[in-house]
N, C-alpha and C positions, 0 to 999 in steps of 0.2 A: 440362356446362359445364367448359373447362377453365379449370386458376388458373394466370395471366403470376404468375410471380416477377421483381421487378428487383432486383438489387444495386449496390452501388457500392464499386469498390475504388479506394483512393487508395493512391498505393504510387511511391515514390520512390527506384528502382534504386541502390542502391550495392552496392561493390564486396565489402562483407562489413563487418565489424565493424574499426573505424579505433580508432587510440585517442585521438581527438576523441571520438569515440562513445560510448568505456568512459567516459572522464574525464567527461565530461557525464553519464551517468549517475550515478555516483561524486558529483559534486558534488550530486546534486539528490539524494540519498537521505541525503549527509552536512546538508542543510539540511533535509530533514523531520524527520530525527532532531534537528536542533537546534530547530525547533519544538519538539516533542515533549517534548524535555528543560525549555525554558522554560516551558512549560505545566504540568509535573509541577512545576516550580521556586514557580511560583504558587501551588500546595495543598499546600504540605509542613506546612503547620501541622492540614490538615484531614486529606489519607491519610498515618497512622503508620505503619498496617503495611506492610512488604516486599509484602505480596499484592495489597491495595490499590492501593499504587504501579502493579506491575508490571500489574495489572486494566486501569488506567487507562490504563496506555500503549498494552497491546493493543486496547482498544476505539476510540482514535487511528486505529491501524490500520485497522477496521471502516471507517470514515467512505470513503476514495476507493473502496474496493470498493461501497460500497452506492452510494454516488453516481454511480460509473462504471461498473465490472465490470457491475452488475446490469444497468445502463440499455444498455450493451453489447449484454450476453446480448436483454436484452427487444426493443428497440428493431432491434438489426443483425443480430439472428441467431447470434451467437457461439458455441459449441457448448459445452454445459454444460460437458463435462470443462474447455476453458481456461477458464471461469468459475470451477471448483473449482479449478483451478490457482493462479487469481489472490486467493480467498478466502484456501487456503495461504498463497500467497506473501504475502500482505500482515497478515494476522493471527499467521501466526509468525513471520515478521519484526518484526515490531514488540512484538510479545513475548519475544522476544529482547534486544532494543533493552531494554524495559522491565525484565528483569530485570538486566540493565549497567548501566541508569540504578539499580534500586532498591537494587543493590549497593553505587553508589560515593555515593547519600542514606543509606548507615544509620544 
């Protein structure tokens, strides 16, 4: 018996990277991290420590990867490595972020 695979690619030609493109990025990454920031803003009476803080930030992070990345991988087929990419990318990033933020709460 053979197995039909179908895909679906949605894919909207441009000319390469504009910078509408950057800036919009830019902007939606400077607004998660200001989430992020407000959220930590709300428990500074409960996480004291610098590690805590900076814990909570990165696990912000966790949330669109599990939400998305996974369901991604699961659902479309995505190929692990860019799923491990995007775990990177959004886990150390936002760890990152969190040690900036628990810098300038000390």
């Amino acid at each position: 018996m053979s197995r039909r695979e179908e895909k679906i690619l949605c894919l909207t030609p441009t000319p390469g990277m504009s910078t509408k493109t950057l800036l919009t990025e830019l902007a939606s990454n400077i607004l998660a991290t200001l989430v992020a920031a407000f959220l930590l803003s709300q428990t500074l009476g409960t996480l004291t420590s610098f590690g805590s803080r900076v814990l909570f930030i990165t696990l912000i992070g966790l949330v669109p990867f599990l939400s998305i990345s996974v369901s991604f991988w699961n659902w479309y087929g995505f190929p692990g490595g860019f799923t491990l990419g995007e775990f990177i990318e959004q886990v150390a990033g936002f760890g990152l972020a969190g040690v900036a933020m628990a810098i300038v709460k000390r």
